[in-house]
C-alpha positions in Angstrom: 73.5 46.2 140.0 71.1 43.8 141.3 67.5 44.8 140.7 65.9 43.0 143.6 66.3 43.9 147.3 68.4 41.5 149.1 67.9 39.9 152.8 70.1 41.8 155.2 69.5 40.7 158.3 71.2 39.0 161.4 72.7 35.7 160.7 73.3 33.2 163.1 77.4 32.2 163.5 78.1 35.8 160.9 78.8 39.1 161.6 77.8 42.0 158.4 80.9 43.3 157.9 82.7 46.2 156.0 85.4 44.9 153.9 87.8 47.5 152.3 89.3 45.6 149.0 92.0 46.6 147.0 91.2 49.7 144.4 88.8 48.8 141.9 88.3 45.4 142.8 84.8 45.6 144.4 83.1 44.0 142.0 85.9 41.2 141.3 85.0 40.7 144.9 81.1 40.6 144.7 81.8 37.6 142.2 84.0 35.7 144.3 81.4 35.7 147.3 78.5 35.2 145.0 80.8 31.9 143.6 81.6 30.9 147.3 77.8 31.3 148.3 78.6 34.5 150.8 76.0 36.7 151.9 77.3 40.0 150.4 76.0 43.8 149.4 77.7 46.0 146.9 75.8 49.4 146.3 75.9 50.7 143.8 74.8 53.3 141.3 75.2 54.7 137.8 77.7 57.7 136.9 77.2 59.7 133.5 80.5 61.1 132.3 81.5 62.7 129.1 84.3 62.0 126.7 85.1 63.9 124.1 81.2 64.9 123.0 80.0 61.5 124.2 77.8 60.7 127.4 78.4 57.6 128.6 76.8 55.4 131.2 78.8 53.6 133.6 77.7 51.5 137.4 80.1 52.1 140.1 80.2 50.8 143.9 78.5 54.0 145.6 81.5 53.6 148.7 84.7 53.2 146.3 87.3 50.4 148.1 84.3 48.7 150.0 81.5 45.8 149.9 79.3 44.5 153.1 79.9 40.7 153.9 78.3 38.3 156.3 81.5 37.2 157.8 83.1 34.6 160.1 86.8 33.3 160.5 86.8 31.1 157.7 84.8 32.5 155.5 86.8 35.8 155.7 90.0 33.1 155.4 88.3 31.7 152.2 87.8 35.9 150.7 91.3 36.4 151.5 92.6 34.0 149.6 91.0 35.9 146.1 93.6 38.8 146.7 91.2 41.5 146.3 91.0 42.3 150.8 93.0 44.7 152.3 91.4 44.4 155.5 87.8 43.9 157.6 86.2 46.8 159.8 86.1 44.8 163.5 82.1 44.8 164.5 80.6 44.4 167.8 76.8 43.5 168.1 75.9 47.1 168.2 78.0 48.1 165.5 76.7 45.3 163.3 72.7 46.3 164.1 73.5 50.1 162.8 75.5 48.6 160.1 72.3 46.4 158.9 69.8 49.5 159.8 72.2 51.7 157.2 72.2 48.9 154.7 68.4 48.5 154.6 67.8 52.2 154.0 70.7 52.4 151.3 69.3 49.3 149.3 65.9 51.7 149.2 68.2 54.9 148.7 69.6 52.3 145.6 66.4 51.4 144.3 64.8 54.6 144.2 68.3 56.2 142.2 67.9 53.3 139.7 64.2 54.4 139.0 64.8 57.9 138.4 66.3 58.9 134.8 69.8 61.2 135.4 69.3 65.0 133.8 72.5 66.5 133.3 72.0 70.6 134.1 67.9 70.3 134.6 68.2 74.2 135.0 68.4 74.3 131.2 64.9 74.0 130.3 62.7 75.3 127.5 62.2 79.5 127.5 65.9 79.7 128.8 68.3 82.5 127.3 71.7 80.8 126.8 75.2 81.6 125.9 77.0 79.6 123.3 80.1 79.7 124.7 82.1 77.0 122.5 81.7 75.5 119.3 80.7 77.0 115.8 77.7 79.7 117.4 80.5 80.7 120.1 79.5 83.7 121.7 75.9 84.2 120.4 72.7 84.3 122.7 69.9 82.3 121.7 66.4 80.9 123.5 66.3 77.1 124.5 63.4 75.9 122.7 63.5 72.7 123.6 65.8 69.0 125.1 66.7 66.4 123.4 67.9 63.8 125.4 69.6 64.7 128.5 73.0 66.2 126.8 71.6 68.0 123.5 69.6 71.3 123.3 67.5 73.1 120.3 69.0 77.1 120.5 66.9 79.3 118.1 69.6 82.2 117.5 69.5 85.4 115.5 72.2 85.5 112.9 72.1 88.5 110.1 68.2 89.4 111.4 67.2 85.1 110.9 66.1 83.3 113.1 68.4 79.8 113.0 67.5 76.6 115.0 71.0 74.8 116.0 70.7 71.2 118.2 74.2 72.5 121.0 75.7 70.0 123.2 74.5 71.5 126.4 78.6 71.6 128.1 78.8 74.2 125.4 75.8 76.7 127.1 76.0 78.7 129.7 73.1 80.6 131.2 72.9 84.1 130.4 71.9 86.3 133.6 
């Protein structure tokens, strides 16, 4: 991801193009341009996913199979030869100045994202009544008391007339109506 706002703006003898690559190769293709001095954007952003009880952070292209160039004949000649193109998206003048317009306001749209920290479920908060509904308190109600982190919960059940604070992954809550 970069972390600075780049120029996108009309280039004399280039046209900002969309260029659909082959899957997954977005980034492979943001190097080669970078390496053969192309003007280029990739947006992008971050995805949390969980594997087996584990959050993890990953940055993915925000338009999967695409990257913005600033394209003529032989440069697009020189990007086809890394073998990561399918094809280009033909642009007119009009069709480039919405394309740059769009591009400006997603590089803010990026920026802003990157800022911002990701809560997973933000309607879980403290005061909450939850339902365990997996794990070793499956089935018993207890009050979120409070986050920790943005995947992990303190519950205070009541088990046998005690009270019991348990830290709960939060995929294994539900909130009770």
């Amino acid at each position: 991801m970069c972390e600075e706002k780049i120029e996108i703006s009309k280039i004399a003898g280039l046209t900002w193009t969309p260029v659909r690559t082959k899957p997954r190769q977005e980034k492979k293709l943001a190097t080669y341009c970078e390496f053969h001095d192309t003007h280029f954007y990739l947006p992008l952003k971050k995805r949390v996913s969980r594997h087996q009880r584990r959050t993890v952070e990953s940055v993915v292209p925000m338009f999967p199979g695409y990257i913005f160039c600033a394209l003529n004949e032989e440069l697009y000649r020189t990007l086809l030869i890394s073998g990561t193109i399918v094809y280009r998206i033909a642009m007119d003048d009009i069709s480039e100045k919405g394309l740059i317009s769009d591009l400006n306001a997603l590089q803010e749209f990026e920026l802003i994202a990157r800022q911002k920290a990701v809560i997973i479920r933000p309607e879980i908060v403290e005061g909450v009544v939850v339902h365990v509904k997996s794990g070793a308190l499956a089935g018993v109600t207890g009050i979120v008391m409070k986050r920790r982190k943005t995947t992990f919960i303190t519950v205070n059940v009541d088990i046998l007339g005690q009270a019991v604070s348990s830290v709960i992954d939060i995929e294994d809550v539900e909130i009770e109506d």
